[in-house]
N, C-alpha and C positions, 0 to 999 in steps of 0.2 A: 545395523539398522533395526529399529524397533517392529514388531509386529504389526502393518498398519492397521488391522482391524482391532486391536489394543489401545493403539497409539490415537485412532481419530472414531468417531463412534457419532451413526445417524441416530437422531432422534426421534424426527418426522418429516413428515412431506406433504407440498401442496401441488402436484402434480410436479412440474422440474424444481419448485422451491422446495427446501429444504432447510432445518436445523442440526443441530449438533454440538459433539464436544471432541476440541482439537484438546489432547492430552501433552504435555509441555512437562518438562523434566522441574520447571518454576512453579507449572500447577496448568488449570484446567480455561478454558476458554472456548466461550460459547459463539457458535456460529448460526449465522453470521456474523460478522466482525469487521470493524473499518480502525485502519490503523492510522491516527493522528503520526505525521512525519517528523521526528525528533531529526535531522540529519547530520549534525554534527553535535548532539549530545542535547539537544532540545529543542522543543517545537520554537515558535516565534509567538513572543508575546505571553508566554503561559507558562505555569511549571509544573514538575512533576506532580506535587500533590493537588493541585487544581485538576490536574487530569484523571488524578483517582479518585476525587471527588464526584467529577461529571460522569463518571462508570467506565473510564477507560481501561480494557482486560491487556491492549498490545500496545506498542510503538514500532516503528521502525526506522535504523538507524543507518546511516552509512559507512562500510567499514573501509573505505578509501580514505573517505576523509580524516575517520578518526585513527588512521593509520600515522598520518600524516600529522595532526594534533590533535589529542595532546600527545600520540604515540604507545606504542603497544606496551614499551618497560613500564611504563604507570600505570596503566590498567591490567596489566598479568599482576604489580605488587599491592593491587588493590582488589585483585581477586576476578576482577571481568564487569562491566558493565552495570549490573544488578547494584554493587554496592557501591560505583563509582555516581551515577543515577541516583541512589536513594530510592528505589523504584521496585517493588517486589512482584510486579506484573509481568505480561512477557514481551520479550523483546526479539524483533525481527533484525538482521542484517542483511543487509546486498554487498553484492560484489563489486561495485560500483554506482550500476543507475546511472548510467549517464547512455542516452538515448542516439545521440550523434556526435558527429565530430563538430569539436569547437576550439574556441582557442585555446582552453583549459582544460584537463579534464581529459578524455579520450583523443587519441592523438590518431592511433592507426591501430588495427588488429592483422595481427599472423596467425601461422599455426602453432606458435607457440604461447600466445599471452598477448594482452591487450596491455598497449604503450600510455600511459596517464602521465599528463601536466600536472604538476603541483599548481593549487593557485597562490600558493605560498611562496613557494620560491622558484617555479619557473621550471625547475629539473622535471627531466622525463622518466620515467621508470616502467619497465616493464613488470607486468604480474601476470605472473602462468595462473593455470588453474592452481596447482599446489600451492604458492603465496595465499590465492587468495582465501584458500579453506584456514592456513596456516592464522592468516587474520584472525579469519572469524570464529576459529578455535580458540583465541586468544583473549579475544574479546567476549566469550563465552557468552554468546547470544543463546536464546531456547530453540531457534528456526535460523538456519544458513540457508545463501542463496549462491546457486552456481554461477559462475562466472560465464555469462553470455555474449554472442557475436549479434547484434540487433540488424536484421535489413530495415531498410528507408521503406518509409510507404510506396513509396512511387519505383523502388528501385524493380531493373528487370527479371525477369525469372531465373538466369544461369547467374545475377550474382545473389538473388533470395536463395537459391540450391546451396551455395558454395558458403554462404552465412549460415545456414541452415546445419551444413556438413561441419563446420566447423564448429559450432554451439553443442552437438554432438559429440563430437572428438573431446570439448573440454569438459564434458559432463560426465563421461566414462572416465577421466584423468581426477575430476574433483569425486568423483562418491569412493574411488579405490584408495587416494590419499585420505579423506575424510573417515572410511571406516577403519584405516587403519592406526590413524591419531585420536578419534573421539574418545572419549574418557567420560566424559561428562555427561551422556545423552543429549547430545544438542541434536536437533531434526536436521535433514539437510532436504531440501528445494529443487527438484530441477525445474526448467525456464523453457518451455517449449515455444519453439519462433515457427520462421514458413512465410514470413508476410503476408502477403492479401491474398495468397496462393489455397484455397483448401485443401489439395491434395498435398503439399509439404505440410500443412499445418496434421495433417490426419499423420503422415509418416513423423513429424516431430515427435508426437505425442506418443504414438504408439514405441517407437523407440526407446525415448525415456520410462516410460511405463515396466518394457523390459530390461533396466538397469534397477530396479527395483528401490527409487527414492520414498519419501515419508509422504510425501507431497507434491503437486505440479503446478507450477505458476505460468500463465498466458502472458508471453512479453511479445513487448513489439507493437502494442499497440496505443491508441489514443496518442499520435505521433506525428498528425497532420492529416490523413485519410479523411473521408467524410464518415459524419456517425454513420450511416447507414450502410456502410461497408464493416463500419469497426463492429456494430451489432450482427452482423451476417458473419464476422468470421469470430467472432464471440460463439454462436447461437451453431455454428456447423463444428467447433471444437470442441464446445460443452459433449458434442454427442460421444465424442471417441472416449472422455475420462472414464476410466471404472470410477465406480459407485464409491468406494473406501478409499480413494485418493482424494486429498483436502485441493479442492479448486482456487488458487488464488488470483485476480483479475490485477496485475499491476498496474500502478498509475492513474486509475480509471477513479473519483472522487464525486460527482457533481450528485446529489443527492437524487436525479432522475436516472442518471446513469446506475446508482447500484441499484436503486428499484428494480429497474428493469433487469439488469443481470442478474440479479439474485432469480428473477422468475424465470431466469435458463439456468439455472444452478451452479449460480457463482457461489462460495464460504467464504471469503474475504478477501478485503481491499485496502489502499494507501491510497493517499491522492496529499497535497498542498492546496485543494481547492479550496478544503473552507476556512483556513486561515489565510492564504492569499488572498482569496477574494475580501472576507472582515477586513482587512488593514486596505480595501480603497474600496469600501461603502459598500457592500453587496452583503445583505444581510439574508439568513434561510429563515422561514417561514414556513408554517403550517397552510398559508396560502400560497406561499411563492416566494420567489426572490424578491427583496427589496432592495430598490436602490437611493440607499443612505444621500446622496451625495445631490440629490434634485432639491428645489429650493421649495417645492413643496414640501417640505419636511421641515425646515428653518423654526417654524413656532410650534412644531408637533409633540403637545404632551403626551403621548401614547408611550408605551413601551414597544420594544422592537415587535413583540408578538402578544400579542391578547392571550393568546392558547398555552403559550411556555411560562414554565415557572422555575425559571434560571434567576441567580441574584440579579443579573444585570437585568432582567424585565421587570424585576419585584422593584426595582429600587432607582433606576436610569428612564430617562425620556428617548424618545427618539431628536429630537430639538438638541439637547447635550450631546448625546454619541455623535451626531453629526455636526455641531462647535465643535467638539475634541479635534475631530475627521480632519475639517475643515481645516486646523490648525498646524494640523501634523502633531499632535500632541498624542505623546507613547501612551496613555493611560486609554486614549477613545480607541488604539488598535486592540488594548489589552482586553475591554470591552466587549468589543467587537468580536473578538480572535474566542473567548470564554461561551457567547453566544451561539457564535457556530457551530463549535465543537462541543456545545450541550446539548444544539438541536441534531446534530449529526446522530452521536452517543443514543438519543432518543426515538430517531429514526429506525435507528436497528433494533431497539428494544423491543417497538413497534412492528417491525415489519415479523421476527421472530413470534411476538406474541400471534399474527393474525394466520402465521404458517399454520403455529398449531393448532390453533381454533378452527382453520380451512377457511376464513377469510381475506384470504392476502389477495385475491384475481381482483376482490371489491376493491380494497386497499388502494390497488395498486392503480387499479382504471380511475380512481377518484383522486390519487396524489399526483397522476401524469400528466393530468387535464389543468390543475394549479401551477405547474413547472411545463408545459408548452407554452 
């Protein structure tokens, strides 16, 4: 493992907000940072150079799925993701990401490895932690994520315990396989759980802290809980990270949500929010969410935002993005999906610039009050 006080480096602070630079073996990226979700080898609706166009430093990808296809002999003889991509930014993996049981996808968890459904063909497979580092060594992402045991929001305390102890078990089994194959400098991630529990989440945390990972990610959440439980166990586990460990908030996307996290000192985040939400009418705003799909909008010459100066505001109506919408035609989600993910990119730019100035508390009281 790399030195983290090397490897990741504060630059300022606005009491818990913060900026910085996560140092990546690809290159350097500025924190905070929201990762547009590529999951099986690309976002929806968008491509890779449109998203380095809009300033996107990360992606993150799934290395279950892409295990699966196009399969790991293609991209070992392509050298790992970077050139398969076309993409010289940095790239995240997970172990999975899949949050519950479903019919695809996460089947059951042991003490040996979590049992996944192809959605492809049906078969089950088990992946220990070792597979899954093996993966994501393979797949030669810049940041790995450990392979976690997720409690349910609601689930009870002795089985959050025994989820908890288990996510543990597989964190010591993936950093001892990982530093003994890394080759490359890829970072590797531990995933601190606990459920709605603080005192597990406090012993999560500190535990992985002393397995001495690059980074700690907060999973388990934004899962069904109410925000104001999901902020409370956000806000009481920010307290346990050391300072030099890169904070990452999984899952967690909706442009009020990383506001606010970021001012308990979240560095970065994934989410599907604002391309899921683009592709059915929910557009972001410097005033707020708009929603594309009211018939108020029908003869609206405006652009999506007055304030942005994205192609599609220079150049699109609100009236047409919502015909495309309307139609189901690919071109008004691609619109749509471009929009988002420029005011996203924007948002952080924003939010970093006003850290360092020491204007973010203003920032932030004025952009919450637009998104209530």
């Amino acid at each position: 493992m790399k030195n983290p006080k090397t490897m990741f480096e504060i630059k300022s602070k606005c009491k818990s907000a913060r900026t910085g630079i996560l140092k990546t073996k690809t290159g350097e990226i500025k924190t905070p940072f929201f990762m547009p979700v590529t999951t099986k080898g690309a976002a929806k609706f968008i491509d890779f150079e449109e998203l380095k166009k809009i300033g996107t430093d990360c992606v993150i990808s799934n290395s279950w799925l892409l295990y699966q296809k196009p399969g790991l002999k293609l991209i070992k003889n392509i050298k790992g993701l970077h050139k398969f991509y076309s993409w010289d930014k940095g790239i995240f993996t997970d172990s999975g990401g899949f949050q519950s049981l479903n019919e695809f996808f996460l089947q059951k968890s042991t003490d040996e490895g979590a049992y996944f459904k192809s959605p492809y063909d049906g078969k089950t497979e088990l992946i220990t932690p070792e597979n899954a580092m093996d993966i994501q060594l393979t797949l030669d992402s810049d940041v790995a994520m450990c392979l976690d045991d997720v409690p349910q929001h609601d689930d009870v305390i002795q089985t959050i315990k025994e989820k908890t102890k288990r996510t543990h078990a597989w964190a010591k089994r993936c950093i001892e396989y990982h530093k003994k194959h890394n080759k490359k400098g890829q970072l590797l991630f531990g995933i601190a759980q606990g459920g709605m529990d603080k005192e597990e989440r406090k012993k999560s945390i500190e535990y992985l802290c002393s397995l001495g990972f690059d980074g700690l990610a907060l999973g388990g959440l934004a899962i069904g809980e109410p925000v104001h439980t999901m902020y409370e166990m956000i806000n009481a586990s920010i307290g346990f990270f050391p300072d030099e460990k890169v904070r990452y908030l999984m899952g967690i996307g909706s442009p009020q949500d990383i506001v606010t996290c970021i001012s308990m000192g979240v560095d970065c985040f994934d989410s599907t929010y604002p391309t899921q939400t683009a592709r059915h009418g929910t557009l972001l705003t410097w005033k707020g969410k708009l929603k594309l799909n009211r018939t108020e909008y029908t003869n609206d010459l405006n652009p999506i935002d007055k304030e942005c100066d994205c192609y599609v505001c220079k150049n699109y109506t609100r009236a047409y993005i919502k015909h495309l919408l309307s139609l189901g035609e690919p071109t008004g989600k691609k619109l749509a999906t471009y929009h988002n993910l420029y005011f996203m990119q924007k948002l952080i730019e924003k939010v970093r610039i006003t850290i360092e100035d020491d204007t973010f508390d203003k920032f932030k009281e004025d952009f919450i009050k637009c998104y209530s």
